[in-house]
PDB file of N, CA, C and O in Angstrom:
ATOM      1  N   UNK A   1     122.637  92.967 119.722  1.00  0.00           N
ATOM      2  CA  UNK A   1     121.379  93.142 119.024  1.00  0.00           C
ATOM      3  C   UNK A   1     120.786  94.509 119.375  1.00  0.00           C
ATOM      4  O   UNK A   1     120.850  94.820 120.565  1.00  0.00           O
ATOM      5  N   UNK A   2     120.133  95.506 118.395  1.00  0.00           N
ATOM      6  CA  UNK A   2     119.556  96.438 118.694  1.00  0.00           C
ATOM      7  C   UNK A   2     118.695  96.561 119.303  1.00  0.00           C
ATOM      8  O   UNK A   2     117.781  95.798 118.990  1.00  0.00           O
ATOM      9  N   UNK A   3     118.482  97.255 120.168  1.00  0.00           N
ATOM     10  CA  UNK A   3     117.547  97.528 120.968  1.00  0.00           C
ATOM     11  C   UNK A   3     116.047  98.056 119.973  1.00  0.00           C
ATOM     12  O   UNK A   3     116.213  99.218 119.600  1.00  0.00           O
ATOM     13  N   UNK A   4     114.661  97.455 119.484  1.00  0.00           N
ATOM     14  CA  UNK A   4     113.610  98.107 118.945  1.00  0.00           C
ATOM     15  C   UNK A   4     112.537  98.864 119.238  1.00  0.00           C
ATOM     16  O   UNK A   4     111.630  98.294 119.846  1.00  0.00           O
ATOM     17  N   UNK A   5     112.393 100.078 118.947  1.00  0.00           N
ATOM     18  CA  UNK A   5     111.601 101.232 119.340  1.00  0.00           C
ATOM     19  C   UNK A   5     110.449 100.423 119.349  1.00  0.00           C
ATOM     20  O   UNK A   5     110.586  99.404 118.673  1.00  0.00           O
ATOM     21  N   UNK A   6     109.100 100.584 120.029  1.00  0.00           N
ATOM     22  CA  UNK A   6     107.892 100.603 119.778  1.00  0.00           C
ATOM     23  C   UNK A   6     107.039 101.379 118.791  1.00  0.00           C
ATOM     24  O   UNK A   6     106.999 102.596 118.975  1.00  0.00           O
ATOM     25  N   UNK A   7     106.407 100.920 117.859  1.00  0.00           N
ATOM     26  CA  UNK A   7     105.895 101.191 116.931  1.00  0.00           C
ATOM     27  C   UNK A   7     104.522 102.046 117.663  1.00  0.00           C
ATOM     28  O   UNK A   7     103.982 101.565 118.658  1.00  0.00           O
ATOM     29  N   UNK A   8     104.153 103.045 117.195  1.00  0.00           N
ATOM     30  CA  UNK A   8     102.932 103.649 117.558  1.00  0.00           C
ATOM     31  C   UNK A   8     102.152 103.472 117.509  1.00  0.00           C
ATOM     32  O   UNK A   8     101.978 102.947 116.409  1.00  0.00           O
ATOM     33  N   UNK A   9     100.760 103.564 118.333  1.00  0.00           N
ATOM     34  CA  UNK A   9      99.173 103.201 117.661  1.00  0.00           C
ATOM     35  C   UNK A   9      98.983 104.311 116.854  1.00  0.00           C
ATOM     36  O   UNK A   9      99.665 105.319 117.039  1.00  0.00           O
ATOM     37  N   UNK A  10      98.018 104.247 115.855  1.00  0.00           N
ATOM     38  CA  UNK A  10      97.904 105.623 114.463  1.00  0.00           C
ATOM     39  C   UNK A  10      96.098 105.419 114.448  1.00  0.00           C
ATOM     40  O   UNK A  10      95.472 104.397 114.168  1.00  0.00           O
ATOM     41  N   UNK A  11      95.534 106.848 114.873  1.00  0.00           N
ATOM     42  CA  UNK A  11      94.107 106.985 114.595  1.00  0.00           C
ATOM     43  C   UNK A  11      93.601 107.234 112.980  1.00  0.00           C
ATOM     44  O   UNK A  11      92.509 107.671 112.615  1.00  0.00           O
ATOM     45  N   UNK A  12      94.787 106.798 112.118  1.00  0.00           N
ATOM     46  CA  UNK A  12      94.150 106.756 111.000  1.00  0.00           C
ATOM     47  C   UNK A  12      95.587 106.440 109.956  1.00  0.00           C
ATOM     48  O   UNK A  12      96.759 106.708 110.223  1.00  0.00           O
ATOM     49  N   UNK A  13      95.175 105.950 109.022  1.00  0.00           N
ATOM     50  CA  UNK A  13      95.650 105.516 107.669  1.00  0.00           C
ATOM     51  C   UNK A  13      97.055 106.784 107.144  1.00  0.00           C
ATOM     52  O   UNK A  13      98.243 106.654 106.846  1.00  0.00           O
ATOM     53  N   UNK A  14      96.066 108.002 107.258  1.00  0.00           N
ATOM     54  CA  UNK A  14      96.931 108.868 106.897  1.00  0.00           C
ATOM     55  C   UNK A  14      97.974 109.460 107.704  1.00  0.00           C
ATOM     56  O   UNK A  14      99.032 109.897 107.251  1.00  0.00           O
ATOM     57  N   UNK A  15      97.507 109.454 109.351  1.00  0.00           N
ATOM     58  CA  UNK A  15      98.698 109.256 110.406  1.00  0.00           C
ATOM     59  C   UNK A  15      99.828 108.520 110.023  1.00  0.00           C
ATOM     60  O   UNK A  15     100.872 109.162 109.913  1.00  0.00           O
ATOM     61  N   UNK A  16      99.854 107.265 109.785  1.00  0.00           N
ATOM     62  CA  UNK A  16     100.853 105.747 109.684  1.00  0.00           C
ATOM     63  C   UNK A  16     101.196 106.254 108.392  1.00  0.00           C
ATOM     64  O   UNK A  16     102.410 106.434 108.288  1.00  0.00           O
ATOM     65  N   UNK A  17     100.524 106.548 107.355  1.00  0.00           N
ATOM     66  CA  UNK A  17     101.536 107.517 105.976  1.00  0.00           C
ATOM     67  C   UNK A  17     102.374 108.476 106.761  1.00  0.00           C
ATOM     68  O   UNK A  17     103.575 108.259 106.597  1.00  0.00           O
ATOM     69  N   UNK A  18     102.156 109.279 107.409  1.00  0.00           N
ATOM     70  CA  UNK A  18     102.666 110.493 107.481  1.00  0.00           C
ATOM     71  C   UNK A  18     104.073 110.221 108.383  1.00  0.00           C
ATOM     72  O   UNK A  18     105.078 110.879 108.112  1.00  0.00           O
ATOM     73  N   UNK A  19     104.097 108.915 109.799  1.00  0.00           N
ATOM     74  CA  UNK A  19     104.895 109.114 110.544  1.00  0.00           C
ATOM     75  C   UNK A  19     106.032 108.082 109.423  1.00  0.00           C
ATOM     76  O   UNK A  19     107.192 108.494 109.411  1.00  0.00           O
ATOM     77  N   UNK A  20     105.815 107.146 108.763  1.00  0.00           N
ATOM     78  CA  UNK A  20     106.848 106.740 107.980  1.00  0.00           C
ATOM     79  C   UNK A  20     107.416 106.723 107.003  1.00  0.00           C
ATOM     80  O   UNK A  20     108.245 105.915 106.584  1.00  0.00           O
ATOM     81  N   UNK A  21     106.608 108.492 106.146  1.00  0.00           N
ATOM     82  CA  UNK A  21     107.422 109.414 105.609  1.00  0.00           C
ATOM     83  C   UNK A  21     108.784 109.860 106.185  1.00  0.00           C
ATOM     84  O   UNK A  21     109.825 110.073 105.564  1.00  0.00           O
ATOM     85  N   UNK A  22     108.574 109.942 107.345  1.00  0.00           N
ATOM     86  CA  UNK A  22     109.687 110.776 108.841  1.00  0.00           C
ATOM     87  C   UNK A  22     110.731 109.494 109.508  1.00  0.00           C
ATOM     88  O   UNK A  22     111.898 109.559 109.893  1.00  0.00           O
ATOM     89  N   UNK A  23     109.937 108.540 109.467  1.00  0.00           N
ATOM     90  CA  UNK A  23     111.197 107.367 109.727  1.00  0.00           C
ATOM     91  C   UNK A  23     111.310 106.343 109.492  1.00  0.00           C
ATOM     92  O   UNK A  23     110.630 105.629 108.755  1.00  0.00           O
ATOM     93  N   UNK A  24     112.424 106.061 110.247  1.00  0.00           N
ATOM     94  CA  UNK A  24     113.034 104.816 109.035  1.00  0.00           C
ATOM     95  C   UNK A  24     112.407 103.293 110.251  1.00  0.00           C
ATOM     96  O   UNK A  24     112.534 103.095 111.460  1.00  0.00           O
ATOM     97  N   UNK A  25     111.853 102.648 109.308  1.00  0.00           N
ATOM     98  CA  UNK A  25     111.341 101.250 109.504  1.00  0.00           C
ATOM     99  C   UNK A  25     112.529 100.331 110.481  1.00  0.00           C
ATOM    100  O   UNK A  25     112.133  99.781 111.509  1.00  0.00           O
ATOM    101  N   UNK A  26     113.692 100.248 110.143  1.00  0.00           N
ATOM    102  CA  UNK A  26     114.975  99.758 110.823  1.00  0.00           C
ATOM    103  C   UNK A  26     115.337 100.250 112.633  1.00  0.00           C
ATOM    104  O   UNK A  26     116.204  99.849 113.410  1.00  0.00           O
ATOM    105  N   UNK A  27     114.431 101.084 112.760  1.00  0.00           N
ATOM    106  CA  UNK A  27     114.409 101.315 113.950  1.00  0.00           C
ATOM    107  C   UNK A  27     113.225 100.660 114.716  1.00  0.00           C
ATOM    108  O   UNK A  27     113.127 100.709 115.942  1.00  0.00           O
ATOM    109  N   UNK A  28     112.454 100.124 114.005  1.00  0.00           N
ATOM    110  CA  UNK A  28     111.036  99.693 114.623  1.00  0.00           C
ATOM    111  C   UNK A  28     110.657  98.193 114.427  1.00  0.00           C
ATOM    112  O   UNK A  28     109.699  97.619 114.945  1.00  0.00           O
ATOM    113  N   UNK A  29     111.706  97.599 113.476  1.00  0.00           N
ATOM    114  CA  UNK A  29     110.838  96.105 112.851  1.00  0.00           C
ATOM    115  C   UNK A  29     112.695  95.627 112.881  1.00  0.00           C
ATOM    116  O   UNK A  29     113.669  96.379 112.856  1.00  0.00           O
ATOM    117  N   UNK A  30     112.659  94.578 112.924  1.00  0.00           N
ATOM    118  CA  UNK A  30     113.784  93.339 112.892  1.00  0.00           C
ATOM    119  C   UNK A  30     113.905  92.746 111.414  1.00  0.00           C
ATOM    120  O   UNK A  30     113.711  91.534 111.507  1.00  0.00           O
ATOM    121  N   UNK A  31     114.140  93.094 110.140  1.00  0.00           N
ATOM    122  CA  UNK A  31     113.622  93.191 109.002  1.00  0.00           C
ATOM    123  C   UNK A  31     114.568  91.279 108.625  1.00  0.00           C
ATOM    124  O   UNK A  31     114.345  90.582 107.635  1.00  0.00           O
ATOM    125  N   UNK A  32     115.521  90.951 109.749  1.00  0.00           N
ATOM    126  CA  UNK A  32     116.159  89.883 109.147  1.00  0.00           C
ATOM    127  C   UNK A  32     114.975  88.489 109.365  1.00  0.00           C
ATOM    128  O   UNK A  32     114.989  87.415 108.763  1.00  0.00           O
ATOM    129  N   UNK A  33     113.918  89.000 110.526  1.00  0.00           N
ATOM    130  CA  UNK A  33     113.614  87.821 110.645  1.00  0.00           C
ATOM    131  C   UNK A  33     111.921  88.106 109.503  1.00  0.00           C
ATOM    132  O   UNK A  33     110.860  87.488 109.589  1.00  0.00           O
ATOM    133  N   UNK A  34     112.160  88.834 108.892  1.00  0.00           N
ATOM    134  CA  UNK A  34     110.761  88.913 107.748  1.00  0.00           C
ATOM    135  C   UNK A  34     110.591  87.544 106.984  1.00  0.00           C
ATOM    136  O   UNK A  34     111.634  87.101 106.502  1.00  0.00           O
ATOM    137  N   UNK A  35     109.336  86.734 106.780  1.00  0.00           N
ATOM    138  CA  UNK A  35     109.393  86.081 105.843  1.00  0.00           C
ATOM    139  C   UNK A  35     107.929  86.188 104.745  1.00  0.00           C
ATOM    140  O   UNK A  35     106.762  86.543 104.908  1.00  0.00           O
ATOM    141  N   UNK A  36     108.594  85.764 103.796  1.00  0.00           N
ATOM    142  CA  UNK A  36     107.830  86.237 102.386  1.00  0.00           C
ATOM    143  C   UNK A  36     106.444  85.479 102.686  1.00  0.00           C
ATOM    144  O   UNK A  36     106.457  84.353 103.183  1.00  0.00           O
ATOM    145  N   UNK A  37     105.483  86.013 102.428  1.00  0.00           N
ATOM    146  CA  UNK A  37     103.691  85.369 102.406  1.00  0.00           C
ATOM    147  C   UNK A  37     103.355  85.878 101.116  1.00  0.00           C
ATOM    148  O   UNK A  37     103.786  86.873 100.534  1.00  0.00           O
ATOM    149  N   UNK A  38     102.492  85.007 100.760  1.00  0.00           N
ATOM    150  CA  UNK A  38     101.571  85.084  99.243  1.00  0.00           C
ATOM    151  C   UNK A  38      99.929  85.084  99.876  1.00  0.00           C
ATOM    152  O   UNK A  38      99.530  84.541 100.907  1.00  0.00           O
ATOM    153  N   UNK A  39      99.366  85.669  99.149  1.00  0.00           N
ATOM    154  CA  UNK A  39      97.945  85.901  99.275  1.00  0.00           C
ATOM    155  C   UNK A  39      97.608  85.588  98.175  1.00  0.00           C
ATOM    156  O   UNK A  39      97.615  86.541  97.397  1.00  0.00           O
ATOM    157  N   UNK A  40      97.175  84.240  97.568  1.00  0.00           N
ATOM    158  CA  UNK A  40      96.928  83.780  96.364  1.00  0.00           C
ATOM    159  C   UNK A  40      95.291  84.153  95.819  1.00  0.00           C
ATOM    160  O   UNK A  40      95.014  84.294  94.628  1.00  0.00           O
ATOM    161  N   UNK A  41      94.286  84.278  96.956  1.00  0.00           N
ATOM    162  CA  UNK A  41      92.768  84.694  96.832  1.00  0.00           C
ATOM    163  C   UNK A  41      92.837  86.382  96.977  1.00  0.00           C
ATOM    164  O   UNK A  41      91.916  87.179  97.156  1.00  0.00           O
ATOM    165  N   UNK A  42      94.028  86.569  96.856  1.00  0.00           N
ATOM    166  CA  UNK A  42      93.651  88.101  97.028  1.00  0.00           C
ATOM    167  C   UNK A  42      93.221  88.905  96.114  1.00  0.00           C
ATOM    168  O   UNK A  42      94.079  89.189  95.278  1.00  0.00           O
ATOM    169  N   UNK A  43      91.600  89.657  95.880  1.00  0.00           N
ATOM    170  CA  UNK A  43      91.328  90.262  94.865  1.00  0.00           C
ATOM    171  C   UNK A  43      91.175  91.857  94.217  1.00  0.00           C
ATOM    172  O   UNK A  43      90.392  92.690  94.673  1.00  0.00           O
ATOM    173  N   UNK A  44      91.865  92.031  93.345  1.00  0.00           N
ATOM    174  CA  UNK A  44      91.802  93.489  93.326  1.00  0.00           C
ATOM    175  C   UNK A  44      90.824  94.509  93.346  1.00  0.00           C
ATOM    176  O   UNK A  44      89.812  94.480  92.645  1.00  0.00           O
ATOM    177  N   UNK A  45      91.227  95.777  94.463  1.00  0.00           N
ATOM    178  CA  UNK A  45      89.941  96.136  94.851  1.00  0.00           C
ATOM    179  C   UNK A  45      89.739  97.536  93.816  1.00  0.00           C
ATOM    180  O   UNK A  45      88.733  98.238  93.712  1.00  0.00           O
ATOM    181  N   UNK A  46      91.021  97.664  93.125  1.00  0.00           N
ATOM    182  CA  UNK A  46      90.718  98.802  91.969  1.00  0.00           C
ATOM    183  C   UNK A  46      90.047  98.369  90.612  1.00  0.00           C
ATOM    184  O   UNK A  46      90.145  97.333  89.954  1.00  0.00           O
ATOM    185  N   UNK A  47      89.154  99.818  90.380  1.00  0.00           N
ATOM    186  CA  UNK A  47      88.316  99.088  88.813  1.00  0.00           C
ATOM    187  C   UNK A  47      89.184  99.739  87.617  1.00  0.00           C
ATOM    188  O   UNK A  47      90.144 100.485  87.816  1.00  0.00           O
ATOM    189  N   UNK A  48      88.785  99.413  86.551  1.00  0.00           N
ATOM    190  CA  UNK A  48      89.236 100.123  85.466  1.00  0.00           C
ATOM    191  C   UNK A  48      88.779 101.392  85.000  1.00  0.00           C
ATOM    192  O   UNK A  48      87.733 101.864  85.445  1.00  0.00           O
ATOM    193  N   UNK A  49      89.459 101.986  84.150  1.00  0.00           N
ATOM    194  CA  UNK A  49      88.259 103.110  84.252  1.00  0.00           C
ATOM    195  C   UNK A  49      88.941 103.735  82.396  1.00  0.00           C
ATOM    196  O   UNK A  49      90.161 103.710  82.231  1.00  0.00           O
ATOM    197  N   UNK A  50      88.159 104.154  81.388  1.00  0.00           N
ATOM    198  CA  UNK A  50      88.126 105.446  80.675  1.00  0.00           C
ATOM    199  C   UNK A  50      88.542 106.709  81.360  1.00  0.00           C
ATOM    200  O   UNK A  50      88.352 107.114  82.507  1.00  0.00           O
ATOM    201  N   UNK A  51      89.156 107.208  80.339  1.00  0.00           N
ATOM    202  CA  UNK A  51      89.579 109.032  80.740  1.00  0.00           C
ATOM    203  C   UNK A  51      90.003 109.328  78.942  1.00  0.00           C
ATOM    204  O   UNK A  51      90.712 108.773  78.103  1.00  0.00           O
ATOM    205  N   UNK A  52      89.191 110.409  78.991  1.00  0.00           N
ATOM    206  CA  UNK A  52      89.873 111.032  77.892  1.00  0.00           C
ATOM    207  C   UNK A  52      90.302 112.204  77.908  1.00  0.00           C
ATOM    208  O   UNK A  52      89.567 113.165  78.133  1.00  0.00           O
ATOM    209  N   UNK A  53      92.031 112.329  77.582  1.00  0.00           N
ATOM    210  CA  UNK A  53      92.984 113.776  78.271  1.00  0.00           C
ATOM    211  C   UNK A  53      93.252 114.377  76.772  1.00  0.00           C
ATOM    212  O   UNK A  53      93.139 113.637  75.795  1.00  0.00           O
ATOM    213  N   UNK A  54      93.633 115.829  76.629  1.00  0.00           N
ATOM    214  CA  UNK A  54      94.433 116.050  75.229  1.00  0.00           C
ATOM    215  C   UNK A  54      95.365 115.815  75.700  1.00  0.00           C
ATOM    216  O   UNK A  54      95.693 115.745  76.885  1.00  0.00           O
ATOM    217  N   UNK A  55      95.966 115.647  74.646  1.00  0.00           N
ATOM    218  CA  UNK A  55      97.286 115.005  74.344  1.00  0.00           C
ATOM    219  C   UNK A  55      98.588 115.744  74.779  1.00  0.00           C
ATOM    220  O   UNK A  55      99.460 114.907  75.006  1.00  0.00           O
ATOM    221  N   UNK A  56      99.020 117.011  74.972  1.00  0.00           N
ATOM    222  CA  UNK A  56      99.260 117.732  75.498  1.00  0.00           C
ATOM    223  C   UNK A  56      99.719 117.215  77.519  1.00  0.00           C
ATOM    224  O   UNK A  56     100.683 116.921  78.224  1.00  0.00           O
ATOM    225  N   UNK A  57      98.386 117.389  77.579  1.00  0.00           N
ATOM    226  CA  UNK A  57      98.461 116.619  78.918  1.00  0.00           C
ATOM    227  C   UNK A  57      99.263 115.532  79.450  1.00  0.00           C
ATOM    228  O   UNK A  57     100.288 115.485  80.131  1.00  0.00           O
ATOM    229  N   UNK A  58      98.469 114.654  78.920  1.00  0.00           N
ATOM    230  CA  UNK A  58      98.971 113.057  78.756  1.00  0.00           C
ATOM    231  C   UNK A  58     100.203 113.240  78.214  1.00  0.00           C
ATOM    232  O   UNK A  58     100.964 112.865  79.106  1.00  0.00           O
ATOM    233  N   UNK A  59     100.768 113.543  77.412  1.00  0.00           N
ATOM    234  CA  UNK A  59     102.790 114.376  77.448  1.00  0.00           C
ATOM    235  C   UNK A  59     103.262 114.272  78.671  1.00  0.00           C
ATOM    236  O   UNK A  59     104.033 113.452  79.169  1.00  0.00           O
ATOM    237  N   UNK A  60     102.600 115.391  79.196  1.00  0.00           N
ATOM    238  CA  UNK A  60     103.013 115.951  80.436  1.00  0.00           C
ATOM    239  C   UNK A  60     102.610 114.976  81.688  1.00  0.00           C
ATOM    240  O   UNK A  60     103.125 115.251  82.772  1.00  0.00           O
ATOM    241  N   UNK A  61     102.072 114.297  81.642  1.00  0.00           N
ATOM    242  CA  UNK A  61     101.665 113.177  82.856  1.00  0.00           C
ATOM    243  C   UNK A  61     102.779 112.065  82.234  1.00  0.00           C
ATOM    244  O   UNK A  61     103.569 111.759  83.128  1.00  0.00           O
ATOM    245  N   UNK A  62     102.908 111.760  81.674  1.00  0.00           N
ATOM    246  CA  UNK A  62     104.315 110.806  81.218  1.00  0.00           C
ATOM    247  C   UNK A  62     105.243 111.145  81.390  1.00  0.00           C
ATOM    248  O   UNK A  62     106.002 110.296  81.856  1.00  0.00           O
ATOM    249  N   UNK A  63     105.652 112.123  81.226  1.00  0.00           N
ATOM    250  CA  UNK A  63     106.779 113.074  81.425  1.00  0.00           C
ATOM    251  C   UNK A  63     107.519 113.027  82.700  1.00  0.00           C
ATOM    252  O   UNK A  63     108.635 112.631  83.038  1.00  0.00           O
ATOM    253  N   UNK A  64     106.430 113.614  83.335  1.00  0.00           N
ATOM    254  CA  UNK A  64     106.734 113.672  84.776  1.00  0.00           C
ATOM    255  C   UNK A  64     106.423 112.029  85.681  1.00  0.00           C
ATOM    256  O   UNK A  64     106.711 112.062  86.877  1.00  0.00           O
ATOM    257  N   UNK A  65     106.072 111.177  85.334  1.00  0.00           N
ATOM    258  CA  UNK A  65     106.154 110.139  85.566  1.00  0.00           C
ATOM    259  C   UNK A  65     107.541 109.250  85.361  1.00  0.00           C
ATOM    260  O   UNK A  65     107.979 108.420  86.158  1.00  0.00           O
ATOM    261  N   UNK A  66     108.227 109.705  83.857  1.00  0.00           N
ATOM    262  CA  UNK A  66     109.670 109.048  83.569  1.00  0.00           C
ATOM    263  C   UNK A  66     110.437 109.864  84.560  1.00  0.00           C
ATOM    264  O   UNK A  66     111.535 109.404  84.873  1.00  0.00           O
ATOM    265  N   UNK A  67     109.963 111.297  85.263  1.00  0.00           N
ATOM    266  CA  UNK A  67     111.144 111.470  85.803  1.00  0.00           C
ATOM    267  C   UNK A  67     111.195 110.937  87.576  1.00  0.00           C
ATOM    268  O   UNK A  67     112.061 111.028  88.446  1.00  0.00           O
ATOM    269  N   UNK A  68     110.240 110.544  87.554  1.00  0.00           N
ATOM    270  CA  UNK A  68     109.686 109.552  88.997  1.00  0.00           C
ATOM    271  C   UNK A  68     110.029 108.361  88.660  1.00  0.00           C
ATOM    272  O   UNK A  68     109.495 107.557  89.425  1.00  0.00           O
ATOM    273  N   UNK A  69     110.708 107.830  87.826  1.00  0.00           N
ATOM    274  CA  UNK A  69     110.531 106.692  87.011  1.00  0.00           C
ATOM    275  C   UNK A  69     109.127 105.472  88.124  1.00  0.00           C
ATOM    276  O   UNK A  69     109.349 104.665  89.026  1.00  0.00           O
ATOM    277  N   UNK A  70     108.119 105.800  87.622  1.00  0.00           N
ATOM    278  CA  UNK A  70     106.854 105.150  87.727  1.00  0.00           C
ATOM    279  C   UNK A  70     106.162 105.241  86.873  1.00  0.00           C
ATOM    280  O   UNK A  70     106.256 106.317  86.282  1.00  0.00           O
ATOM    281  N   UNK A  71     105.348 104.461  86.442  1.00  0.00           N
ATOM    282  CA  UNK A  71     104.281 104.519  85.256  1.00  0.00           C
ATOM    283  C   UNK A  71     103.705 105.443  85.369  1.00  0.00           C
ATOM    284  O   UNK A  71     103.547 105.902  86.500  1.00  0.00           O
ATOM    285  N   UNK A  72     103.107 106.145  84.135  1.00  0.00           N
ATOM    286  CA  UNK A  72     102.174 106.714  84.196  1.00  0.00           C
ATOM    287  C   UNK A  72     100.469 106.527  84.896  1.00  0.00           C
ATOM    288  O   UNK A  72      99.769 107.263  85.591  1.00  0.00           O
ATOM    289  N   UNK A  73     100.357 105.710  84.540  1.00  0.00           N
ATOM    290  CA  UNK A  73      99.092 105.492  85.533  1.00  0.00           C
ATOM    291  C   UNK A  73      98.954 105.396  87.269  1.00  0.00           C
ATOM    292  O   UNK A  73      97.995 105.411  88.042  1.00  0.00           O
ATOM    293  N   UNK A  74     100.394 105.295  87.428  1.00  0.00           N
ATOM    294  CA  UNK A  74     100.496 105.394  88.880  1.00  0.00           C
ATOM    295  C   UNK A  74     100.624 106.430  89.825  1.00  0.00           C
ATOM    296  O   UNK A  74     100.355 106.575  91.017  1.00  0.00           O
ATOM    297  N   UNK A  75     101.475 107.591  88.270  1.00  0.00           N
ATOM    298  CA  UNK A  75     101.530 109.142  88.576  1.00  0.00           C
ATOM    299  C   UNK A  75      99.971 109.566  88.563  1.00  0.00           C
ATOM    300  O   UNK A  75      99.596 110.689  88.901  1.00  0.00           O
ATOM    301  N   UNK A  76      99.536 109.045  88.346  1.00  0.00           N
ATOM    302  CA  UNK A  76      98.184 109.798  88.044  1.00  0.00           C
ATOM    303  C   UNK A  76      97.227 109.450  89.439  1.00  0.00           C
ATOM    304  O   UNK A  76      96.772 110.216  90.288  1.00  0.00           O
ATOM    305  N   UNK A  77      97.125 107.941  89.293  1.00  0.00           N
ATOM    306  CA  UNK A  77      96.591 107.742  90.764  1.00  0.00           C
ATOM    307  C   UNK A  77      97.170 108.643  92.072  1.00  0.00           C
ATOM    308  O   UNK A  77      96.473 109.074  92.991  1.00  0.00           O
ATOM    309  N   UNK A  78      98.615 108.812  91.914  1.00  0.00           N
ATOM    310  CA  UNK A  78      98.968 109.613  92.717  1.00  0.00           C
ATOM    311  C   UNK A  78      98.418 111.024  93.207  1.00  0.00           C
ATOM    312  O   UNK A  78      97.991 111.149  94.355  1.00  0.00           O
ATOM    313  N   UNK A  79      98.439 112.088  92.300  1.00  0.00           N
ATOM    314  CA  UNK A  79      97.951 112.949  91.555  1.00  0.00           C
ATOM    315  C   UNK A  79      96.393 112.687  92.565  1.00  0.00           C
ATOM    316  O   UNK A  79      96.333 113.143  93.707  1.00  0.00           O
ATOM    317  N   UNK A  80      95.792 112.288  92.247  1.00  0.00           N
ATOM    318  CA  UNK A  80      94.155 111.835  92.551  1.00  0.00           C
ATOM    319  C   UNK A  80      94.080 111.430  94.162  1.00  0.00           C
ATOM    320  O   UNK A  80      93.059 111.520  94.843  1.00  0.00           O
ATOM    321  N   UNK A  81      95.123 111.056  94.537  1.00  0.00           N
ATOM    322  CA  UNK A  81      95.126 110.584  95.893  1.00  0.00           C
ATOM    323  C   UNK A  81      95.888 111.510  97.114  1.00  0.00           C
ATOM    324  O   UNK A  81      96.127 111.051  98.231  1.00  0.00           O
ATOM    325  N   UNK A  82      96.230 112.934  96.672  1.00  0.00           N
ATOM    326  CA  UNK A  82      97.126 114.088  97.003  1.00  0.00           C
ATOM    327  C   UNK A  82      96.009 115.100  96.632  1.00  0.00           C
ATOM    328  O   UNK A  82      95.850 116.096  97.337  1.00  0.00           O
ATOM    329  N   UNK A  83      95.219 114.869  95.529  1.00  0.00           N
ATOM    330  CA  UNK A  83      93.888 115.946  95.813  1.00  0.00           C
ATOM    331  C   UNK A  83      92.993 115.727  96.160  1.00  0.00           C
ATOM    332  O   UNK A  83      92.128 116.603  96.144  1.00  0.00           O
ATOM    333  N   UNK A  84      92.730 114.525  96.628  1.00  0.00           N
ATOM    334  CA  UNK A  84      91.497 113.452  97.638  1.00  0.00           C
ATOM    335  C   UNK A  84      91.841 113.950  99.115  1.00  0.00           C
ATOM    336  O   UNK A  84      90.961 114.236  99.928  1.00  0.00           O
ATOM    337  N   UNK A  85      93.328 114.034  99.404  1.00  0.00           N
ATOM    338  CA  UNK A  85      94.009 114.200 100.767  1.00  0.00           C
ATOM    339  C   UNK A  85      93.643 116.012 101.124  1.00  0.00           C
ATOM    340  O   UNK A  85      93.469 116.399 102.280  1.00  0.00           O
ATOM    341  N   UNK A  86      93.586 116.820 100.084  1.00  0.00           N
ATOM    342  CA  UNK A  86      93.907 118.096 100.070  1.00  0.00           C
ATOM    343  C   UNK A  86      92.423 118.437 100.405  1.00  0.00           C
ATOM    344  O   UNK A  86      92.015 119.116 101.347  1.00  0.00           O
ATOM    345  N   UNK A  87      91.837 117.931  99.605  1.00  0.00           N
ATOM    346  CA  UNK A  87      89.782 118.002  99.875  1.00  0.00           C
ATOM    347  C   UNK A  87      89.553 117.682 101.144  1.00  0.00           C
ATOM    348  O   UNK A  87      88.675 118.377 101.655  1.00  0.00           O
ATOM    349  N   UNK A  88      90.330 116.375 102.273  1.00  0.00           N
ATOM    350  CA  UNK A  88      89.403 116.107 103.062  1.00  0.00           C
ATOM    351  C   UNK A  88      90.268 116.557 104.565  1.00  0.00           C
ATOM    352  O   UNK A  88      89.956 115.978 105.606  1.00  0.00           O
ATOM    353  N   UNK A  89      91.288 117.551 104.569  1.00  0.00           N
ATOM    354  CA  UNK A  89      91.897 118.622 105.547  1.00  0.00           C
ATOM    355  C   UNK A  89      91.211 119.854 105.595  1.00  0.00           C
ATOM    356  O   UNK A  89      91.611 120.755 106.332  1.00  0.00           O
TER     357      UNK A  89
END
């Protein structure tokens, strides 16, 4: 049986993004003994929202989304959450 690294304490959200960009989970967690949980009351904490893009754009945000193959709306949240990150360094 492998021997498992200790997982780090992280002073923030974007720490624990950043160190498991860099590595791999299989060194830190026992992934055979995982078992599946449901959170059936769990409620979504995102709202909906209007945007109106030209069209042009919205091309180009699809675009580059098929080549991520992810939705478009997820490229976008992305997008929003990489210039949220860039604002608050």
């Amino acid at each position: 049986m492998k021997k498992l690294k200790k997982i780090p304490h992280f002073k923030s959200d974007a720490e624990e993004d950043a160190f498991w960009q860099t590595h791999d989970s299989t060194e830190y967690i026992d992934w055979s003994k995982a078992q599946r949980i449901n959170f059936p009351n769990l409620s979504l904490t995102s709202h909906p929202i209007t945007i109106r893009l030209p069209g042009g754009l919205l091309d180009w945000i699809r675009a580059e989304a098929d080549k991520r193959d992810i939705p478009y709306q997820s490229f976008i949240k992305e997008i929003l959450f990489d210039r949220r990150r860039q604002a608050t360094t």
